[in-house]
C-alpha positions as CSV (number, residue, x, y, z in Angstrom):
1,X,-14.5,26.8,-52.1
2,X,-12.4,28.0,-55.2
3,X,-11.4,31.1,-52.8
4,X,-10.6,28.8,-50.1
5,X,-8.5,27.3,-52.9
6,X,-6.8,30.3,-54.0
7,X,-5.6,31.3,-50.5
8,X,-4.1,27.5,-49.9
9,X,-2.4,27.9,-53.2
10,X,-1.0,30.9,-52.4
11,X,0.3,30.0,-49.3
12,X,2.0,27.0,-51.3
13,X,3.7,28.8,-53.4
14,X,5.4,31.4,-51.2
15,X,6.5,28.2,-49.1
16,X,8.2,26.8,-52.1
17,X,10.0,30.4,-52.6
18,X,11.4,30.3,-49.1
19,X,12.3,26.9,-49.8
20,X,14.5,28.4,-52.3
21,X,16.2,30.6,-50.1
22,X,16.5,28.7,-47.5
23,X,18.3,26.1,-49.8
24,X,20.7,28.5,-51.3
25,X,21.7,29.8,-47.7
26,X,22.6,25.4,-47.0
27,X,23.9,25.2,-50.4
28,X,26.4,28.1,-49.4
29,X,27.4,26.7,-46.1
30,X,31.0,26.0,-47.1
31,X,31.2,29.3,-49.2
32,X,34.3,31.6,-47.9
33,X,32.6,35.0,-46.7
34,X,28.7,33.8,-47.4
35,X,26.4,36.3,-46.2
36,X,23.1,34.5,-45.0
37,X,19.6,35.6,-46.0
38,X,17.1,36.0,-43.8
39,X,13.2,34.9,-45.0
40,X,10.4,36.1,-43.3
41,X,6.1,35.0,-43.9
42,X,3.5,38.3,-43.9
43,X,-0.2,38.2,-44.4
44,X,-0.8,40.1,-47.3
45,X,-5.0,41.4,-47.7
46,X,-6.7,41.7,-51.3
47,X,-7.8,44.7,-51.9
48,X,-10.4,45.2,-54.6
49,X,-14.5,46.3,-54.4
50,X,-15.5,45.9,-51.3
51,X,-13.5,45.0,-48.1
52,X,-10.5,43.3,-48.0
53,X,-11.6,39.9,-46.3
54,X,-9.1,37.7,-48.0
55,X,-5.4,37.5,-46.9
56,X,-2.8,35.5,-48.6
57,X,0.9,34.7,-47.5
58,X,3.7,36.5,-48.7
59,X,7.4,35.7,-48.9
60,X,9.9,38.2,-48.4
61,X,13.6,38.7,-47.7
62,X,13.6,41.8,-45.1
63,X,17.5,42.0,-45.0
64,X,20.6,39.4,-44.7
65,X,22.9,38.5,-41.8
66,X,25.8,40.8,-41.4
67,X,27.1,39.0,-38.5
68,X,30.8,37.9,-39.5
69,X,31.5,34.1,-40.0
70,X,34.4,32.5,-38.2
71,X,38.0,32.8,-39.0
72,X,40.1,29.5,-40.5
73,X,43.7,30.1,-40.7
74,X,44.7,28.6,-43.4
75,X,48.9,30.1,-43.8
76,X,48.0,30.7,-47.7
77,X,49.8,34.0,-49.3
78,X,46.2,34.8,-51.0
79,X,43.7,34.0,-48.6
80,X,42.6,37.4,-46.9
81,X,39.8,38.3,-44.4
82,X,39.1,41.9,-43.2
83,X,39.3,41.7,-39.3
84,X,37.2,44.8,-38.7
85,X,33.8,43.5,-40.1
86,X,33.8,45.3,-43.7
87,X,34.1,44.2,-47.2
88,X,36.4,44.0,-49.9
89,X,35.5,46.1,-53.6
90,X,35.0,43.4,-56.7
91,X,34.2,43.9,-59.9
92,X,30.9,42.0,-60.6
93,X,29.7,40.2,-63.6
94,X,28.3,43.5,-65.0
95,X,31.2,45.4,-65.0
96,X,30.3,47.6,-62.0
97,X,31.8,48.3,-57.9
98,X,30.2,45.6,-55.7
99,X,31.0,44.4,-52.4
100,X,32.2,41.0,-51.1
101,X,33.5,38.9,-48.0
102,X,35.2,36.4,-50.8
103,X,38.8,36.2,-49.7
104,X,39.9,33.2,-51.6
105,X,42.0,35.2,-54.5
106,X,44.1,34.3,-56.9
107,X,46.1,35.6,-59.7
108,X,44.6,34.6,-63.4
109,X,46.8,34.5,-66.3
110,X,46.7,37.8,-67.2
111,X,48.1,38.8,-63.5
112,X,44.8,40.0,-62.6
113,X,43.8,39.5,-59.0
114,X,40.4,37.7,-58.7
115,X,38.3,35.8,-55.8
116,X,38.1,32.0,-56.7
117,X,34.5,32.5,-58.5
118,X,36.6,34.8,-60.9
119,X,35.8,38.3,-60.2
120,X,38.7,41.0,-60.0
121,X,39.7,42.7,-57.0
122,X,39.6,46.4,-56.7
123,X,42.3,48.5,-55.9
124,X,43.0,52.1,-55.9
125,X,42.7,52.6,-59.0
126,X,40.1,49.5,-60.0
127,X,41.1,46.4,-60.7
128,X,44.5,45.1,-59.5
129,X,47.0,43.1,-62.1
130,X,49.9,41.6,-60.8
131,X,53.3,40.9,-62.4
132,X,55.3,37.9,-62.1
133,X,56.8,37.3,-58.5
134,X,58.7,35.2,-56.7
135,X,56.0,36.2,-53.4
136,X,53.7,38.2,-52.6
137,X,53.4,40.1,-49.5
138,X,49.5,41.7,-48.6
139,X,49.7,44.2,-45.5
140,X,47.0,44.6,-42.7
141,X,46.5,47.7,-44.9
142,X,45.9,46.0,-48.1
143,X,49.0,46.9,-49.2
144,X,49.8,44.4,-52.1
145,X,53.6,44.3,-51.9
146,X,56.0,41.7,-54.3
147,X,59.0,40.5,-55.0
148,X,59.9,40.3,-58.3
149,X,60.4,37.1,-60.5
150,X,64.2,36.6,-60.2
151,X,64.6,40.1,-57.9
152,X,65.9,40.6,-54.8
153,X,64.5,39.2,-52.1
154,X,65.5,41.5,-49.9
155,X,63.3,44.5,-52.1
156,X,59.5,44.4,-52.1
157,X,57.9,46.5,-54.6
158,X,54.5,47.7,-53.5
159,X,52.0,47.1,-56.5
160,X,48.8,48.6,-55.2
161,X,46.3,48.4,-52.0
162,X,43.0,46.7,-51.9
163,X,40.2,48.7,-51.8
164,X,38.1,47.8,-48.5
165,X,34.7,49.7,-47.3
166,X,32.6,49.6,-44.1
167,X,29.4,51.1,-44.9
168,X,26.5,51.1,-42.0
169,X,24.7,47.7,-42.6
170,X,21.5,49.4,-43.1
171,X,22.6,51.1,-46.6
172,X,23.6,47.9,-47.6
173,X,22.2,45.0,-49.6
174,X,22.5,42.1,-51.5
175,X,21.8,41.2,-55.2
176,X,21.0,38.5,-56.6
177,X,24.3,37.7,-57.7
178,X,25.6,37.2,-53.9
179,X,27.1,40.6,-53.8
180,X,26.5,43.5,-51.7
181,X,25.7,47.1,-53.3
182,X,24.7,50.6,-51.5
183,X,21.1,51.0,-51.6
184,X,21.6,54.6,-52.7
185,X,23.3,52.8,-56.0
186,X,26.4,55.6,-55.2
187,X,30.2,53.6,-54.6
188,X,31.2,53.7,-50.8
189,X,33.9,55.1,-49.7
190,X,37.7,53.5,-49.2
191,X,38.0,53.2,-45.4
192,X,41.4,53.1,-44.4
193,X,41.0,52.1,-41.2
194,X,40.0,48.5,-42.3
195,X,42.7,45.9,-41.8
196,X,43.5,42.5,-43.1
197,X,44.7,39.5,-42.6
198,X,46.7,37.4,-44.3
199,X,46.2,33.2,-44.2
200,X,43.2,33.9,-42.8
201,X,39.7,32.9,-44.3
202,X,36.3,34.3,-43.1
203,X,34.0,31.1,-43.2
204,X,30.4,31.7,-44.2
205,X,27.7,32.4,-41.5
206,X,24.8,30.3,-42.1
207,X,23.8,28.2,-39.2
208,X,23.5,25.0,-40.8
209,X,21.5,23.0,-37.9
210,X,19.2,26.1,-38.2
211,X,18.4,26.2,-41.8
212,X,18.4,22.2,-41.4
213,X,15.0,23.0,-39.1
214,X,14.1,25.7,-41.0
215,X,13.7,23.6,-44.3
216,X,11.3,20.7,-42.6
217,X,8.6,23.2,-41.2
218,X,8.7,24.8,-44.5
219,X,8.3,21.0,-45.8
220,X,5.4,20.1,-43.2
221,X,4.0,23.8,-44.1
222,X,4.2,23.0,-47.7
223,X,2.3,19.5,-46.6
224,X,-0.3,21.4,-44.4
225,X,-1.4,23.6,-47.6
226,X,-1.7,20.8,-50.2
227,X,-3.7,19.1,-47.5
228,X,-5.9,22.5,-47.4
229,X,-5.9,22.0,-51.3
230,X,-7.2,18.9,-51.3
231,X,-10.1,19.4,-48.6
232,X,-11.3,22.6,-50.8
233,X,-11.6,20.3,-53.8
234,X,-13.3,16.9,-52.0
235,X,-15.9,20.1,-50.3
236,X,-16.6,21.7,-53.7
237,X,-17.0,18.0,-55.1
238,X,-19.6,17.1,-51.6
239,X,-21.5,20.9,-52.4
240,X,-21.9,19.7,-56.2
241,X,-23.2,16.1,-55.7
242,X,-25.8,17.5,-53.0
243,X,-26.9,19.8,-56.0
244,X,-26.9,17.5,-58.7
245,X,-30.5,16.5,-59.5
246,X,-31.3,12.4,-58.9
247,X,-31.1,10.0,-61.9
């Protein structure tokens, strides 16, 4: 009974952690250039002396969804979405390259260019600063182009060019901070044949209704294995009580 108890447990828990994920891709459903994670269940055997005739459940996430969200004009100066399916470069928390669809940017008070959750944009020569303007032009090249507080609006002076990358999808994935990173841990390569657009937002691709269903079969699945829990324990109670000797 206690193994029967084990492998109901088991299952229990890695229901919870796709729970998790599945909750973070719903959480994210509103997130400018969210990249869904896929979830997957795998039977997983013990292997120890003797054969292997006990299997748990296994959660894992075997990739995300590359598929591009949909496009929200929006006719804001700093709102960006690369058209061709690749990825900006941002600077993440820990300093290194990473990869995002975040086009929401802004320009924080030291004139640095950053998406709305505050990480800097990468140029061609890292992170881009921006001085004061009266607007700012970005091309479908990237091309960061200004015109300078109190200048002439009929000169743009060209700042710097975003840096965007279109690595095959398979050398690609995703950290735990949202962002995307080769898998080879090298930088990829500025492709110039990206192009943007301006006013334009790339919405995230979760499929609400379907994480919606996804979430209550992992609920009745979570159910199903306490229920499994339960039964093991009210057996192992019915086997003791038979051997218990008579008072």
């Amino acid at each position: 009974m206690d193994r029967m108890l084990y492998i109901a447990m088991s299952g229990a828990k890695e229901t919870l952690l796709s729970q998790q994920a599945t909750s973070n891709n719903l959480a994210n459903a509103t997130t400018s250039g969210f990249v869904a994670d896929y979830h997957q269940f795998r039977s997983m055997p013990v292997f120890g002396e003797g054969q292997p005739t006990r299997v748990y459940a296994m959660s894992e996430r075997p990739s995300s969804d590359f598929a591009p969200g949909s496009m929200m004009m929006t006719g804001r100066d700093l709102d960006i979405a690369v058209s061709t399916g690749g990825w900006f470069a941002v600077q993440g928390k820990d300093g290194n390259e990473a990869y995002s669809r975040r086009g929401d940017l802004q320009i924080d008070p030291n004139g640095l260019v950053t998406t709305s959750n505050g990480l800097p944009i990468f140029g061609d020569g890292g992170p881009i600063a921006i001085p004061p303007a009266d607007k700012i032009t970005i091309g479908s090249d990237g091309t960061i182009s200004i015109i300078p507080e109190g200048g002439d609006p009929t000169q743009l002076a060209v700042i710097d060019r975003i840096k965007m990358v279109a690595p095959q999808y398979d050398q690609m994935e995703k950290g735990t901070d949202g962002l995307m990173r080769l898998k080879s841990g090298e930088l990829a390569e500025a492709d110039v044949s990206q192009r943007l657009l301006q006013g334009v937002l790339e919405q995230s691709n979760v499929n609400s209704v379907k994480e919606m269903v996804n979430m209550i079969e992992l609920q009745r699945r979570f159910e199903m294995q306490i229920k499994m829990m339960k039964t093991a324990d009210e057996m192992a109670n019915s086997a003791a009580s038979i051997m218990r000797p008579g008072g």
